[in-house]
C-alpha positions in Angstrom: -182.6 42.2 26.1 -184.0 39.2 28.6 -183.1 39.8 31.9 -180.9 35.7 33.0 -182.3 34.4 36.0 -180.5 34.8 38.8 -178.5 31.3 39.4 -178.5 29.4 43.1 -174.6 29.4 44.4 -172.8 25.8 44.1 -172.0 26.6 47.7 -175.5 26.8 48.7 -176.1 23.7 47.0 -173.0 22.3 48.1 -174.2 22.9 52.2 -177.9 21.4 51.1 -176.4 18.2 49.6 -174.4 18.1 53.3 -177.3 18.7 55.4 -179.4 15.9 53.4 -176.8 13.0 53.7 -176.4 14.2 57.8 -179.9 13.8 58.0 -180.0 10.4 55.9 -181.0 7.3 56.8 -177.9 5.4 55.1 -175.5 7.4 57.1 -177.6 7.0 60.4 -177.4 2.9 59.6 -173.9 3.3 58.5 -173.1 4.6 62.3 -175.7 2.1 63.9 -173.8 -1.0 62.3 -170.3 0.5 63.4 -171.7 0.8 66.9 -170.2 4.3 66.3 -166.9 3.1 66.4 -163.6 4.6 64.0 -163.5 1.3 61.8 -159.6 1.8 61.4 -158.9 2.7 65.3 -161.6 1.4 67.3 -162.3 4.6 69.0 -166.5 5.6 69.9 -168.0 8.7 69.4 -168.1 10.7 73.2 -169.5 14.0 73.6 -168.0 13.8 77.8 -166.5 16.9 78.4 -162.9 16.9 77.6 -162.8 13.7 75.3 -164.7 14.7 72.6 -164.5 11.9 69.8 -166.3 12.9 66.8 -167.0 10.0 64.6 -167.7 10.4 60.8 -169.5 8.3 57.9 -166.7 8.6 54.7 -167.6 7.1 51.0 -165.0 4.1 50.5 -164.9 5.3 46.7 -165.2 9.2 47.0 -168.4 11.2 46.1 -167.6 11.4 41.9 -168.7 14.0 39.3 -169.7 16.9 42.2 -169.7 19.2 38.7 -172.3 16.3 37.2 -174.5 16.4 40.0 -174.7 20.0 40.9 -175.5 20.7 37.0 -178.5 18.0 37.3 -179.9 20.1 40.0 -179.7 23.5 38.1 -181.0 22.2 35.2 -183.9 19.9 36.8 -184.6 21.9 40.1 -183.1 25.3 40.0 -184.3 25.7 36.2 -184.4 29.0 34.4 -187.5 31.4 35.9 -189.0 30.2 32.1 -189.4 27.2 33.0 -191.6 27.6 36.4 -195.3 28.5 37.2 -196.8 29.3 40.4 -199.4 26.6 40.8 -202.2 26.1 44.3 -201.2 22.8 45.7 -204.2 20.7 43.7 -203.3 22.4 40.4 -199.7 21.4 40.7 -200.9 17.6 41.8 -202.8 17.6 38.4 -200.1 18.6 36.6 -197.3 16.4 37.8 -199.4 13.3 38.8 -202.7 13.8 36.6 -204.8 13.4 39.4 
């Protein structure tokens, strides 16, 4: 009997996905544009002590398909342990770029 790979968490990929689009330069330029101001109230982002105003960066037409996306990423990047090779840095340029 084959042993099944062990599978990454959705939350785990979940908290990636987060971390990538608060470190992404659309969301950065988003804030810029706004002046980081609430669009619907006018208020800025503070960090004073006391007044916090956190300001956020929201989709207009939702994130879709979080099933969609999550299953791309198991089946591209977090593949079954059949499907990867342990490859030095040059070997693994040959084999992805042919170089």
């Amino acid at each position: 009997m084959k042993n099944k790979s062990p599978t990454t968490p959705k939350s785990y990929i979940m908290h990636a996905l987060r971390m990538l689009w608060l470190r992404s330069r659309e969301r950065a330029t988003a804030l810029r544009l706004a002046g980081y101001c609430c669009k619907s109230c006018g208020k800025k982002k503070t960090q004073k002590k006391g007044e916090e105003v956190n300001i956020e960066v929201h989709h207009i037409d939702g994130i879709k398909n979080w099933d969609k996306i999550i299953n791309v990423i198991r089946e591209e990047m977090l593949c079954d342990i059949d499907k990867l090779e342990v490859l030095c840095k040059e070997c693994h340029d040959k084999k992805t770029y042919g170089v």
